[in-house]
C-alpha angles and dihedrals in degrees: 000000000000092000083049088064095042098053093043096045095044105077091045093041084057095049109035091048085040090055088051096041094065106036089058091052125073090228090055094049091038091065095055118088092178113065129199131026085348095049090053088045091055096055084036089062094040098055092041093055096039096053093039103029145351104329102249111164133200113273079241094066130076111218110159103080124104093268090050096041097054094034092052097035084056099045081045092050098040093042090054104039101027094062096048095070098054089043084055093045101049092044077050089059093033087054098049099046114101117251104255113208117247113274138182087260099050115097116227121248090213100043120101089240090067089044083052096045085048113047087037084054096052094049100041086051086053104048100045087054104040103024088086092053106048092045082062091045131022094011096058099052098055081052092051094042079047089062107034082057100055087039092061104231 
């Protein structure tokens, strides 16, 4: 169960301390032409995408610049490699463990209960991890281009 954390916690941690990381420091800012909700989106986005995918970034950050390049190069390694040990431990324990017979209490794998529990559990993971940030980001700017458009500016 511990592995199962791990492996859940890992990518967002990345990306959520990474986030942080480089709004606090003046590299970070530095790297940023669009100041405000849309620059924090676009370090949101970068971080997100280096330590879950290819590490593709947003045209109004600069990230190729020394900070960037070692901040993302490391979300991208750890959120590759780092996830890998818990999954392999946890196939290790799955594997090992005896095969139990089918009783009233177990819950079937191919039933729409378990797709509910599932999907339910998956959202629920990532909202409570990326809502906060995206009020602060992407949220927010739609709000503020919201306002800006029935004021009339």
């Amino acid at each position: 169960m511990k592995m199962t954390a791990v492996a859940i916690l890992v990518t967002p941690l990345l990306v959520l301390v990474g986030t942080s990381i480089a709004v606090m420091m003046e590299p970070g800012r530095a790297g940023v032409f669009n100041p405000g909700t849309h620059g924090f989106s676009e370090i949101l986005y970068a971080l997100s995408s280096a330590s879950n995918n290819n590490g593709s970034a947003f045209a109004g950050l600069s990230a190729n610049t020394p900070f960037y390049n070692s901040l993302l190069a490391a979300a991208m390694w750890f959120g590759r490699f780092w996830i890998i040990i818990p999954v392999l431990a946890l196939a290790g324990s799955l594997a090992a463990k005896k095969r139990l017979p089918v009783t009233g209490g177990t819950m079937p794998t191919h039933g729409a209960l378990f797709v509910v529990l599932l999907v339910g559990s998956v959202l629920l993971v990532g909202a409570l991890t990326y809502v906060p940030a995206l009020a602060l980001g992407p949220i927010a700017e739609q709000l503020q281009g919201a306002a800006v458009a029935t004021s009339g500016k």
